[in-house]
Biopython code that builds the backbone (N, CA, C, O; Angstrom):
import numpy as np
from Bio.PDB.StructureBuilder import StructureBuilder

atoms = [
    (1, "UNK", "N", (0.842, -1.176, 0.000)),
    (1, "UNK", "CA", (0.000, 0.000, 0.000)),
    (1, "UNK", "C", (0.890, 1.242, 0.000)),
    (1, "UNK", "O", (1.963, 1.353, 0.592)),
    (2, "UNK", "N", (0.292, 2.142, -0.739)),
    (2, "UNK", "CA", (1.399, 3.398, -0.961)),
    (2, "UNK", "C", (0.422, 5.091, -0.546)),
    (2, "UNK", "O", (-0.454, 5.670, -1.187)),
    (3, "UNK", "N", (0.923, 5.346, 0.454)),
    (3, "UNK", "CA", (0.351, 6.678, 1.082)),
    (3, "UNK", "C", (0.420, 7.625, 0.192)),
    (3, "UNK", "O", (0.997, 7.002, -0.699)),
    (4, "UNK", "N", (0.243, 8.771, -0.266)),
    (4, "UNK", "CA", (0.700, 9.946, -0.970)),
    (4, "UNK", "C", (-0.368, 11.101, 0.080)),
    (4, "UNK", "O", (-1.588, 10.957, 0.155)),
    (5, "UNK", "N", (0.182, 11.887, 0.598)),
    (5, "UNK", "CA", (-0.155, 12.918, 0.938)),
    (5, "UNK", "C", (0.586, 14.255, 0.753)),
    (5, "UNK", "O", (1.790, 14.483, 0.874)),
    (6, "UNK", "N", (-0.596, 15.221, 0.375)),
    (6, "UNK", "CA", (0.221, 16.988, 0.120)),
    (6, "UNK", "C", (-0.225, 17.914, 0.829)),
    (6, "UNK", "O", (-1.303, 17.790, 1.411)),
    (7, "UNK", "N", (0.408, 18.852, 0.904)),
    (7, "UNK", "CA", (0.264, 20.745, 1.127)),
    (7, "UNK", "C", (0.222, 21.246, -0.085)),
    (7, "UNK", "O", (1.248, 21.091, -0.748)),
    (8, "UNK", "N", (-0.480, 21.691, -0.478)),
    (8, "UNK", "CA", (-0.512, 22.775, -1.975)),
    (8, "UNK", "C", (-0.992, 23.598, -1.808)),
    (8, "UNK", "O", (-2.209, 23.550, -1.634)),
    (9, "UNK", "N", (-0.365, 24.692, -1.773)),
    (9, "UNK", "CA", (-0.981, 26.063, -1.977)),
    (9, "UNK", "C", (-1.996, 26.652, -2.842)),
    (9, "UNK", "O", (-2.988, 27.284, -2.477)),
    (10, "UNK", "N", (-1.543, 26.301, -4.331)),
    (10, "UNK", "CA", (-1.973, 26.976, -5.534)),
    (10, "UNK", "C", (-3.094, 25.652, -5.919)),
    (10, "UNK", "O", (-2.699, 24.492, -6.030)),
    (11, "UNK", "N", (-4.369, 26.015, -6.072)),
    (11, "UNK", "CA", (-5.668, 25.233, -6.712)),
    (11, "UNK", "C", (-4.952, 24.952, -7.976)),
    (11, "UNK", "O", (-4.409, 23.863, -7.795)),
    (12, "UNK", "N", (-4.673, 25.382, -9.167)),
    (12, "UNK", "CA", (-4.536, 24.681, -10.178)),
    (12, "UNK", "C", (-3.153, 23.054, -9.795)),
    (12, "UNK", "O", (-3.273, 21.842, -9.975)),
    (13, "UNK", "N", (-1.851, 24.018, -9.163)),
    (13, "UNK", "CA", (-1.229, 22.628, -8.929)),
    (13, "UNK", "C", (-1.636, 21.237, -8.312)),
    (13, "UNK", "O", (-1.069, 20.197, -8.647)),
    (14, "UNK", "N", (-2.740, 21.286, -7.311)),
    (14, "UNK", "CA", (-3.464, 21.189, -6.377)),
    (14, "UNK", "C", (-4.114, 19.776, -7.295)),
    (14, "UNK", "O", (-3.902, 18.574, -7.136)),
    (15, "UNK", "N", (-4.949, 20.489, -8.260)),
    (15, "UNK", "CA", (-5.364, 19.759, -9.649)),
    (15, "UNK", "C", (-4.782, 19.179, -10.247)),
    (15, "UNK", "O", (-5.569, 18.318, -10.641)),
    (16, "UNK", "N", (-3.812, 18.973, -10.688)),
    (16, "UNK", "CA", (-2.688, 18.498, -11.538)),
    (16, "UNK", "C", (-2.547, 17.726, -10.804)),
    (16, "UNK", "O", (-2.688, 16.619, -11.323)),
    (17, "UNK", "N", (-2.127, 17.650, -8.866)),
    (17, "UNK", "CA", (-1.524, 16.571, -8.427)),
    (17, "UNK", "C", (-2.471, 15.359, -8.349)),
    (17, "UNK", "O", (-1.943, 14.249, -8.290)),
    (18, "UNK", "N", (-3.845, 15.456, -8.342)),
    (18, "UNK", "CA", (-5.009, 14.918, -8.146)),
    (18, "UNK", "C", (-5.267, 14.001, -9.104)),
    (18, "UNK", "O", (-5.563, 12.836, -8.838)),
    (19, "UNK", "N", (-5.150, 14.575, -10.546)),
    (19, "UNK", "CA", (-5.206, 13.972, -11.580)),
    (19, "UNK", "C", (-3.681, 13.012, -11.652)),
    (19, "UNK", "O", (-3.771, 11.863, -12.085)),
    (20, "UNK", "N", (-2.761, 13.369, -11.355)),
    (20, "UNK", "CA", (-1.682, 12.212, -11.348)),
    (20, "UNK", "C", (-2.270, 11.187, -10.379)),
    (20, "UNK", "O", (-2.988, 10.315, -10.867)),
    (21, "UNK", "N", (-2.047, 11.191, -9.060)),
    (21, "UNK", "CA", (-2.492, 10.492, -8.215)),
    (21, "UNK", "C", (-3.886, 9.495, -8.555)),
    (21, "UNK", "O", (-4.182, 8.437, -8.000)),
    (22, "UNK", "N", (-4.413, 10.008, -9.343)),
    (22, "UNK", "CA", (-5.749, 9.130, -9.200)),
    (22, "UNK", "C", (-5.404, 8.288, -10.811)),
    (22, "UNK", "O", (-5.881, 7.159, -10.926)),
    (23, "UNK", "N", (-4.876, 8.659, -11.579)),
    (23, "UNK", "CA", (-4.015, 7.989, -12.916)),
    (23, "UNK", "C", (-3.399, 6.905, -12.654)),
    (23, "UNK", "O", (-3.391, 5.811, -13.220)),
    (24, "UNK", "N", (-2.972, 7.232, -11.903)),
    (24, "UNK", "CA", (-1.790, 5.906, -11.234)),
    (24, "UNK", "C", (-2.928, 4.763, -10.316)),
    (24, "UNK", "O", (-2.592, 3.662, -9.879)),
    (25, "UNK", "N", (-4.291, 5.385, -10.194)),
    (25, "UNK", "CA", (-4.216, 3.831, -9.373)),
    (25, "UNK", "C", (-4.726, 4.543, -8.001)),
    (25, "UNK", "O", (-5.846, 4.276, -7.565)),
    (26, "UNK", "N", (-4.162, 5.144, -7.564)),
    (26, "UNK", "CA", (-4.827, 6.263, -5.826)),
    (26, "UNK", "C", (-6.071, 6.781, -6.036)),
    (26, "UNK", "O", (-6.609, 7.263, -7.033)),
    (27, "UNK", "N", (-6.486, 6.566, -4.741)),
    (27, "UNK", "CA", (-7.809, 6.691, -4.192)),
    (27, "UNK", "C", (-7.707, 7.619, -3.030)),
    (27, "UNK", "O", (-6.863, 7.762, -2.145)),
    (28, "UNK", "N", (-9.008, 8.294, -3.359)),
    (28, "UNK", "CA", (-8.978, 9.829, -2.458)),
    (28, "UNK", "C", (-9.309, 9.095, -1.051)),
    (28, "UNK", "O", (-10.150, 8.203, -1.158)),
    (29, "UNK", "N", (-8.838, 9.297, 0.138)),
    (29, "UNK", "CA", (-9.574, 8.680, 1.322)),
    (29, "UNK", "C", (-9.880, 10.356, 2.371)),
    (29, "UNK", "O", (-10.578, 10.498, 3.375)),
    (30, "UNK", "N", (-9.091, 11.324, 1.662)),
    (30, "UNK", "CA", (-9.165, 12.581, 2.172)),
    (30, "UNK", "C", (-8.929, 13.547, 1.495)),
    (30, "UNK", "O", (-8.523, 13.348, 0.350)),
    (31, "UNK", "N", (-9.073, 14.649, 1.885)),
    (31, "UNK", "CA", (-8.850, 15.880, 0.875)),
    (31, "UNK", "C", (-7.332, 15.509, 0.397)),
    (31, "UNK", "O", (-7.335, 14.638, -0.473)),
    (32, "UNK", "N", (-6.256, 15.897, 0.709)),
    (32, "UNK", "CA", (-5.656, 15.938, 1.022)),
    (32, "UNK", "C", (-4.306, 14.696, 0.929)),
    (32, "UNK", "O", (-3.103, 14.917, 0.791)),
    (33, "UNK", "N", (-5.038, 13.333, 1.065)),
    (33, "UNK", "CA", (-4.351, 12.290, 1.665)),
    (33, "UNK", "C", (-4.781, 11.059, 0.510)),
    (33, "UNK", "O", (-5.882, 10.561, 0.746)),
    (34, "UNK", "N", (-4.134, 10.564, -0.574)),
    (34, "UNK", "CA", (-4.844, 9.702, -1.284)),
    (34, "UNK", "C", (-3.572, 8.126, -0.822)),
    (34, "UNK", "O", (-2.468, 8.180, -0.280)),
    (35, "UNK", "N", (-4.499, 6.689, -1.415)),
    (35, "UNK", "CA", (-3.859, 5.630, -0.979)),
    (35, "UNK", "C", (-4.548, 4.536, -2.024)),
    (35, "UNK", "O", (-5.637, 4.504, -2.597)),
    (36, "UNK", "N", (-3.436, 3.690, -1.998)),
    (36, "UNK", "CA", (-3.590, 2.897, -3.015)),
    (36, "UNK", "C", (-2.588, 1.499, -2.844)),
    (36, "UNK", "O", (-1.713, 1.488, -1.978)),
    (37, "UNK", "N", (-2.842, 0.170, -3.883)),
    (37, "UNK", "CA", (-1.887, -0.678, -3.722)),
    (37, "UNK", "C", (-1.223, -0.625, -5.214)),
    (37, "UNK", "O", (-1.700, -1.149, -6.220)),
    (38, "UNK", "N", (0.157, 0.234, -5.116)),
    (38, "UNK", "CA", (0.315, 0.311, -6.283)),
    (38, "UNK", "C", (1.635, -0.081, -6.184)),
    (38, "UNK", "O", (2.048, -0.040, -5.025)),
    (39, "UNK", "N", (2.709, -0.572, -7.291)),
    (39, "UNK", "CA", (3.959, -0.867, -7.616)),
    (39, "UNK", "C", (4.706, -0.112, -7.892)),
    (39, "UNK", "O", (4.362, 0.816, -8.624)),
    (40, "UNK", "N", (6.247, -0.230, -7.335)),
    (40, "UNK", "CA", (7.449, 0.560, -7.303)),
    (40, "UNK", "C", (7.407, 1.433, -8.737)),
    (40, "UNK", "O", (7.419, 2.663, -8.702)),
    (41, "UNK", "N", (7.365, 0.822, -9.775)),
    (41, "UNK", "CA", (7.073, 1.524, -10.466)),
    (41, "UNK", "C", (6.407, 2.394, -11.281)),
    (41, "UNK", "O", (6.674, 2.863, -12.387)),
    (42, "UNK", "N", (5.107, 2.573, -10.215)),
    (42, "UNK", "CA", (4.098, 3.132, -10.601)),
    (42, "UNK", "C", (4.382, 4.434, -9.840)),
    (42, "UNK", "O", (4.143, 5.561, -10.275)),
    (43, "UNK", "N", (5.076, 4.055, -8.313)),
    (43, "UNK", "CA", (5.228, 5.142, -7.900)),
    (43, "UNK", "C", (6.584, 6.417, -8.145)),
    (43, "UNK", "O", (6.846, 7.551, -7.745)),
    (44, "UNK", "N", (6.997, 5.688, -8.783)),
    (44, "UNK", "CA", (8.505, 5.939, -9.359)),
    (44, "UNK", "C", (8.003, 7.429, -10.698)),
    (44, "UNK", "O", (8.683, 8.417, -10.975)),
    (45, "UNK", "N", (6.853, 7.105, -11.164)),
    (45, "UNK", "CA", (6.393, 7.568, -12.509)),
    (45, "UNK", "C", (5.545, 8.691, -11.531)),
    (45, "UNK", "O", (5.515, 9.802, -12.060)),
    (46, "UNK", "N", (4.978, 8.630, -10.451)),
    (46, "UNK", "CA", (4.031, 9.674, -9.743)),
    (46, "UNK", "C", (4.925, 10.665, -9.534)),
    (46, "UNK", "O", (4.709, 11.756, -10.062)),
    (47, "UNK", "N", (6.376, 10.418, -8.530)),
    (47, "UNK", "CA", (7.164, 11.196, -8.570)),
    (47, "UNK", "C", (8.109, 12.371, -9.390)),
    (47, "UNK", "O", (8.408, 13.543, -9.163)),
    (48, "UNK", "N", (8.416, 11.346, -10.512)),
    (48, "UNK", "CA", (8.513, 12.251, -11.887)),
    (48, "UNK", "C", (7.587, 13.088, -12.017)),
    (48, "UNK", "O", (8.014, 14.241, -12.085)),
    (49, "UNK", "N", (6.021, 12.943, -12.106)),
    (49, "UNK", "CA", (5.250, 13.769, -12.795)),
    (49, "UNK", "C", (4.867, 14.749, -11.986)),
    (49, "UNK", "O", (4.426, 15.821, -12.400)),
    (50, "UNK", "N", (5.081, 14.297, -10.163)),
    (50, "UNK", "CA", (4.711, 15.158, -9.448)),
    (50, "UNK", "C", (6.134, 16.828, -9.389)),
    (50, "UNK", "O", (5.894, 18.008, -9.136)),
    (51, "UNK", "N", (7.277, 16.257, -9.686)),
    (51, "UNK", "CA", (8.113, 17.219, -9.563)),
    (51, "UNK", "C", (8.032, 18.030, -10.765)),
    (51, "UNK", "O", (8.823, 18.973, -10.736)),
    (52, "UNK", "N", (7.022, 17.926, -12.253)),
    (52, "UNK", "CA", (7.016, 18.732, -13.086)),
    (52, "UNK", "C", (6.278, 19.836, -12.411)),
    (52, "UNK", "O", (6.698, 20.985, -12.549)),
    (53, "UNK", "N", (5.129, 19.577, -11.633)),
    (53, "UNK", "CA", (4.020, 20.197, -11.899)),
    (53, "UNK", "C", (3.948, 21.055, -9.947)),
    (53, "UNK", "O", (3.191, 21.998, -9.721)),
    (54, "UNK", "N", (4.899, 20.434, -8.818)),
    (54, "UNK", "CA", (4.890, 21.108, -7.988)),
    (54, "UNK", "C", (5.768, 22.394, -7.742)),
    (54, "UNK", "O", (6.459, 22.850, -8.653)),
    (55, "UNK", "N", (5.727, 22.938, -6.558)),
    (55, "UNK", "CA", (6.721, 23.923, -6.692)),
    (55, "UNK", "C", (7.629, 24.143, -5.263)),
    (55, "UNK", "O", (7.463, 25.068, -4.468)),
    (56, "UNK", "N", (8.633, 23.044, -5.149)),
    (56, "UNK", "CA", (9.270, 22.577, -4.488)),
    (56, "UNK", "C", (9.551, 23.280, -3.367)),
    (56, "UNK", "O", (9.852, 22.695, -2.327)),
    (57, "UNK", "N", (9.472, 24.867, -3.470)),
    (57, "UNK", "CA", (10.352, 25.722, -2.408)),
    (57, "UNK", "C", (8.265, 26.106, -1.685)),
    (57, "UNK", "O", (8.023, 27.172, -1.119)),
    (58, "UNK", "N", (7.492, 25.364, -1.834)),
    (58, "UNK", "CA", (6.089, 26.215, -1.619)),
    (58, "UNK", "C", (5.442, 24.721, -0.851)),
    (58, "UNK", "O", (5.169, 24.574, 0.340)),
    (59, "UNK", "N", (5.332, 23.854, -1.812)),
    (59, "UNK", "CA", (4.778, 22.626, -1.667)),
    (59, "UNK", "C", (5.353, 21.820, -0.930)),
    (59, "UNK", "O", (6.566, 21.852, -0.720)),
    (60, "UNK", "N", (4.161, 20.566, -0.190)),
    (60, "UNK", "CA", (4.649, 19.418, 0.248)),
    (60, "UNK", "C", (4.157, 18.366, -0.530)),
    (60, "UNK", "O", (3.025, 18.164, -0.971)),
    (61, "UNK", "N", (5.424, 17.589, -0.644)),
    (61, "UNK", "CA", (4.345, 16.225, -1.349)),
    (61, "UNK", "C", (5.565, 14.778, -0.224)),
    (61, "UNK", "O", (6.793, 14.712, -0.155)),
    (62, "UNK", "N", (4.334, 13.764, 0.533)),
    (62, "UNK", "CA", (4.738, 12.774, 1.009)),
    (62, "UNK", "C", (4.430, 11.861, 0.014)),
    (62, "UNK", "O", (3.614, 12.116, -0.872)),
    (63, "UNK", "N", (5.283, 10.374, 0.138)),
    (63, "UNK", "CA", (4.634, 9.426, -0.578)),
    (63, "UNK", "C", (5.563, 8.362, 0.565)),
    (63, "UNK", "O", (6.787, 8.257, 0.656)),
    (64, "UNK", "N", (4.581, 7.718, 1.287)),
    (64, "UNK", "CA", (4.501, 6.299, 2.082)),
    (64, "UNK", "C", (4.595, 5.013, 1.898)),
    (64, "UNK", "O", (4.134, 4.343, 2.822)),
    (65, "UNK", "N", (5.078, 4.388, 0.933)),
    (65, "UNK", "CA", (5.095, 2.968, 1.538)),
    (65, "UNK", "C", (4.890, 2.510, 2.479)),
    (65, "UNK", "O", (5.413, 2.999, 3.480)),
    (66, "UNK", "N", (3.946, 1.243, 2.606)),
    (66, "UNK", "CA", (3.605, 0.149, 3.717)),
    (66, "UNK", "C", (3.096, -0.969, 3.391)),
    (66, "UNK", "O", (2.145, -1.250, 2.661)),
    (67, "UNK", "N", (3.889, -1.663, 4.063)),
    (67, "UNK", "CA", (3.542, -2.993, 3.688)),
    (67, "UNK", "C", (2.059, -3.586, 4.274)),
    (67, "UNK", "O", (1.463, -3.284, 5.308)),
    (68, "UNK", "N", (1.717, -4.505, 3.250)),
    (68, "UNK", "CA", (0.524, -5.085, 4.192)),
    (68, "UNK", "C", (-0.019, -5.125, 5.384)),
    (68, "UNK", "O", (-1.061, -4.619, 5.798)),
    (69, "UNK", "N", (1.069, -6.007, 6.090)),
    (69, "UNK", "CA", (0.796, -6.351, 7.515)),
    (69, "UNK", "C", (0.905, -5.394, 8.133)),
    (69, "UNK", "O", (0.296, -5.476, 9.200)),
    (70, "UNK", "N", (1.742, -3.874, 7.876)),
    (70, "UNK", "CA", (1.405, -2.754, 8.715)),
    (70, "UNK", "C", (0.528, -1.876, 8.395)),
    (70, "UNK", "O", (0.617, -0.712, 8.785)),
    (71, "UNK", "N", (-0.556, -2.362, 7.554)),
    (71, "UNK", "CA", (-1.697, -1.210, 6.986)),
    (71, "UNK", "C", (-2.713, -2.131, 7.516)),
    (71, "UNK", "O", (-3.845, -1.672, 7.668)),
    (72, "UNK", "N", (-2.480, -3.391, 7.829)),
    (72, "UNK", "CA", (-3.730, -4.274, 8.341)),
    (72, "UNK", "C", (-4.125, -3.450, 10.219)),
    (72, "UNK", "O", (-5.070, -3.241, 10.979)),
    (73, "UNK", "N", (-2.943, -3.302, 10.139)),
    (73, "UNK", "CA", (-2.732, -3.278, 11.695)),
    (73, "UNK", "C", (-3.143, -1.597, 12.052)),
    (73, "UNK", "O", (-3.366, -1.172, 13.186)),
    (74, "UNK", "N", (-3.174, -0.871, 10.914)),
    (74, "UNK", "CA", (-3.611, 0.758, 11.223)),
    (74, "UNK", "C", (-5.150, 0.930, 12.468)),
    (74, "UNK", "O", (-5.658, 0.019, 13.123)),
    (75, "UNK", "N", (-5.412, 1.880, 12.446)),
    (75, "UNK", "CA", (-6.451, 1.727, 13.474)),
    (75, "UNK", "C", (-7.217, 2.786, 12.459)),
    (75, "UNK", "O", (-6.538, 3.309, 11.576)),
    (76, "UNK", "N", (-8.595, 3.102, 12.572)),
    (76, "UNK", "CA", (-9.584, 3.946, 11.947)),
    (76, "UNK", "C", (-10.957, 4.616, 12.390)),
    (76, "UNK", "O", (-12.132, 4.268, 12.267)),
    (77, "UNK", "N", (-10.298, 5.774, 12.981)),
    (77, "UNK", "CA", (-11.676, 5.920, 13.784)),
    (77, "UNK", "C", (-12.715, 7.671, 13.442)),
    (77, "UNK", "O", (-12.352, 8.797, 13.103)),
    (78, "UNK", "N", (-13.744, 7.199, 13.685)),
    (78, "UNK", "CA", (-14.387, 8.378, 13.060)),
    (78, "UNK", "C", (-15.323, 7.876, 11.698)),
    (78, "UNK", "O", (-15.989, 6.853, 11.538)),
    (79, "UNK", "N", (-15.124, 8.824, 10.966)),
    (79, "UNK", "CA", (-15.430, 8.403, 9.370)),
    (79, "UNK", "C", (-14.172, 8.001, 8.814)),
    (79, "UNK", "O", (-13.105, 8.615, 8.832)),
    (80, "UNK", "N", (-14.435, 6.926, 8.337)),
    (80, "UNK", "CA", (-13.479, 6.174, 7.168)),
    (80, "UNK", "C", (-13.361, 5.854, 6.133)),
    (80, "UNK", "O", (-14.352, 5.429, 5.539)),
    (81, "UNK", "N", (-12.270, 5.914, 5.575)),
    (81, "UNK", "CA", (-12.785, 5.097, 3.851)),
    (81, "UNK", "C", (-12.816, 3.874, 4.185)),
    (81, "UNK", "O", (-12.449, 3.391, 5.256)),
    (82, "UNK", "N", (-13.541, 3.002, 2.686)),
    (82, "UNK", "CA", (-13.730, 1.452, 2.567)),
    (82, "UNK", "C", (-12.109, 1.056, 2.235)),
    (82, "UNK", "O", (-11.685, 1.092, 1.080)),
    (83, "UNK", "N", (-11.422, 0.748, 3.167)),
    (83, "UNK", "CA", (-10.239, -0.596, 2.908)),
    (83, "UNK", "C", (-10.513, -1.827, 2.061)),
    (83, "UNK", "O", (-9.573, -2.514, 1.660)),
    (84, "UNK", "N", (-11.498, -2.058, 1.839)),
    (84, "UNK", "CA", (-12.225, -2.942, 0.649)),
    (84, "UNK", "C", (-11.489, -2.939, -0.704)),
    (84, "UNK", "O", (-10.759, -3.680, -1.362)),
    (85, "UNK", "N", (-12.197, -1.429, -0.795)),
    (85, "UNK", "CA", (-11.746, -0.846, -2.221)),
    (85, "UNK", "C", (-10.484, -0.277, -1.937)),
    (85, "UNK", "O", (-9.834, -0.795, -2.845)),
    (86, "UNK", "N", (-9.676, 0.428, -1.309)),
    (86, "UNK", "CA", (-8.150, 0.819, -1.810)),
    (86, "UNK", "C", (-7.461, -0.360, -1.864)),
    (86, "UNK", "O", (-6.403, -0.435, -2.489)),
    (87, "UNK", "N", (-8.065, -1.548, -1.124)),
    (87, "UNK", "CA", (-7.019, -2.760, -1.734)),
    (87, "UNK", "C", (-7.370, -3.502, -2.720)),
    (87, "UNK", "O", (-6.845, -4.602, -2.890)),
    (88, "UNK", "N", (-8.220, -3.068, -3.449)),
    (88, "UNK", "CA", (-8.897, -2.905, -4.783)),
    (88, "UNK", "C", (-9.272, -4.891, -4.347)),
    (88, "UNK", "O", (-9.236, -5.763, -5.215)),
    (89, "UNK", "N", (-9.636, -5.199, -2.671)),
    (89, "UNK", "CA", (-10.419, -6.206, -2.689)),
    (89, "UNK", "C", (-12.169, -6.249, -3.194)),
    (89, "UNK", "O", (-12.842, -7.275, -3.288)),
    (90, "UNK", "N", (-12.585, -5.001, -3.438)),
    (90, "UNK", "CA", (-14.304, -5.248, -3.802)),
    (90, "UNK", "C", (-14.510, -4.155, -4.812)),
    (90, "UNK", "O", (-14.490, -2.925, -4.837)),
    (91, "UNK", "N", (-14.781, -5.464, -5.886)),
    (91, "UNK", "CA", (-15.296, -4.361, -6.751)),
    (91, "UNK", "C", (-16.550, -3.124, -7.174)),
    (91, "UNK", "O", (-17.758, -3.089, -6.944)),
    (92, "UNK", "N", (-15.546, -2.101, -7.944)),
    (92, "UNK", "CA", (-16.371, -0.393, -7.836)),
    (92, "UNK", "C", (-16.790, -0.403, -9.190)),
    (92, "UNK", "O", (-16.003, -0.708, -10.086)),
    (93, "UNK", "N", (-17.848, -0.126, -9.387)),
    (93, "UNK", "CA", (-18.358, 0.056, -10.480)),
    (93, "UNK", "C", (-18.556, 1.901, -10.854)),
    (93, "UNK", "O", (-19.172, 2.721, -10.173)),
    (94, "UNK", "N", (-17.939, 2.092, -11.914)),
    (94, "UNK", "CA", (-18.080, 3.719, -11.949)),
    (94, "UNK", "C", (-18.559, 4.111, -12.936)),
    (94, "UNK", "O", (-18.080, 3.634, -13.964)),
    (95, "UNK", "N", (-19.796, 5.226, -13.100)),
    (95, "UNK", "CA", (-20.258, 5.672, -14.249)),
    (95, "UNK", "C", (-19.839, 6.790, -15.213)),
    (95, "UNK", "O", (-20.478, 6.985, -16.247)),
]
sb = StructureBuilder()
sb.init_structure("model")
sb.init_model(0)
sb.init_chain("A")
sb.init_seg("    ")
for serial, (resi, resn, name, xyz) in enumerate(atoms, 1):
    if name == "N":
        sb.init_residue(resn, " ", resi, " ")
    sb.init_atom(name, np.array(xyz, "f"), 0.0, 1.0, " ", f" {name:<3s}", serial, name[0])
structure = sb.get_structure()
């Protein structure tokens, strides 16, 4: 499972990062905070595209790795997303 979370200042970059992130495979679970089970080299290609389009001395961009057994073990409280679907265990039908 691969975390990606940002700070963005500027709405259009903001956009851009959204549309990478969700290209690749990530799923919004927060404004802010998207997650997904995606491969080294998927995230390898987020990074590239994210350093065209951020603005390094303004922006934050995290990206997390975790393995299974330590995303099983997370805790979730409040409102949550479906863990179902970011481990793309149940299928989403989208229109």
């Amino acid at each position: 499972m691969t975390w990606l979370i940002y700070d963005i200042t500027d709405d259009r970059t903001r956009r851009e990062l959204i549309k990478i992130a969700q290209k690749h495979g990530l799923y919004r679970v927060q404004k802010s905070v998207f997650l997904g089970n995606i491969e080294k080299d998927e995230t390898d290609e987020i990074i590239q595209e994210s350093k065209k389009v951020i603005n390094l001395r303004e922006d934050s961009l995290y990206i997390f790795p975790v393995c299974e057994a330590d995303y099983k073990k997370a805790t979730l409280l409040g409102l949550s997303f479906e863990k179902d679907i970011v481990q793309d265990e149940k299928p989403v039908l989208f229109f």
